[in-house]
TIFI-202767 format. One record per residue (C-alpha): y, x, z; residue in one letter. Coordinates in steps of 0.5 Angstrom, whole numbers, plus 500, padded with zeros to 3 digits. Each point is the difference from the previous one (the first is absolute). Layout:
  py  px  pz code
   Y   X   Z    A
...
! end
This chain:
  py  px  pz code
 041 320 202    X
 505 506 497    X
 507 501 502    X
 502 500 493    X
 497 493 499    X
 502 498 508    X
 507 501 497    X
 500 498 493    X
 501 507 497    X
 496 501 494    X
 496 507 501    X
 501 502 493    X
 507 499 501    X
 501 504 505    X
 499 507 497    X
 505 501 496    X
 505 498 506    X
 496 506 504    X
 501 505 494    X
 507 498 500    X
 502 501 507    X
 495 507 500    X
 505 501 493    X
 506 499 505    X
 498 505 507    X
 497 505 496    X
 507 500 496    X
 505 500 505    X
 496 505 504    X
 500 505 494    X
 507 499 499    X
 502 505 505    X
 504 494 504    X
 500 501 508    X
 505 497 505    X
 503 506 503    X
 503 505 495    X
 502 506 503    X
 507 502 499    X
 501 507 496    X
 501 506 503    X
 506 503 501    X
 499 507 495    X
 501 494 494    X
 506 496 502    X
 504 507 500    X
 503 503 494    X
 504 506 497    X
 501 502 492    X
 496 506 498    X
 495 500 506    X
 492 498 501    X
 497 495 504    X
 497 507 503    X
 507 503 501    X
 502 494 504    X
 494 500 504    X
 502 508 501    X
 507 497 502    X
 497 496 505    X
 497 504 503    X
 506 505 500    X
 504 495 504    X
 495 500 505    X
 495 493 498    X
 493 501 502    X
 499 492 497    X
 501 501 492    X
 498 492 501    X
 504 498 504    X
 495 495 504    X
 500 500 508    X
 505 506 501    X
 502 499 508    X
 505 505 499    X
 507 499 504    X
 504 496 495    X
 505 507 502    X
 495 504 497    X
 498 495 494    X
 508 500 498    X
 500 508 499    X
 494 500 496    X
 504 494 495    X
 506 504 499    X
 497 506 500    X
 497 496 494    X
 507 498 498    X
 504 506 501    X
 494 504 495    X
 502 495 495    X
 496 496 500    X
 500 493 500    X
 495 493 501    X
 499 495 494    X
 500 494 505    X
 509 503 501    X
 497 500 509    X
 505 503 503    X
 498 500 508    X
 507 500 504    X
 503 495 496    X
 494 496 503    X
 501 496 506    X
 500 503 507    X
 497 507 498    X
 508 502 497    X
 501 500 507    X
 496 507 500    X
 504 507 501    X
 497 502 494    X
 504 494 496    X
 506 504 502    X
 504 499 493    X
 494 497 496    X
 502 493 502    X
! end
């Protein structure tokens, strides 16, 4: 005896819901869809009037970044905080408004001096 007469399933039946369900998986697993999405990289979230992507990396790295993405920097938070008003003080601002000494305990940094 079948499975398919076991349980009482047509087998004619059953094609159209395993068609289906390949439809599905080969769907969602085309659509680009994962369950981590990494975060953009720090050279798209800042900006200036007149200046490229390419200029911004270029100031980035005038500031002292080595990591234009921004992800897993281990640098001192001291060190991090004059790279970002490096930034700053060039004119250049961030499209998520991040202001990193109006933020928690970091604002306790000597680099906050008169930024808070």
């Amino acid at each position: 005896m079948s499975f398919h007469v076991f349980v009482g399933i047509n087998p004619s039946g059953l094609r159209p819901l395993c068609v289906a369900a390949c439809v599905l998986i080969s769907a969602f697993a085309l659509s680009g869809c994962t369950p981590f999405q990494p975060p953009p990289p720090d050279f798209s979230k800042w900006y200036k009037t007149g200046v490229s992507l390419d200029g911004v990396k270029s100031a980035m790295r005038a500031c002292g970044y080595t990591n234009l993405d921004g992800a897993g920097d281990a640098s001192p938070v001291d060190i991090r905080l004059t790279r970002f008003y490096c930034m700053k003080d060039a004119g250049f601002k961030r499209n998520d408004n991040l202001d990193l000494c109006k933020t928690g305990r970091i604002s306790e940094s000597p680099v906050c001096e008169g930024r808070r």
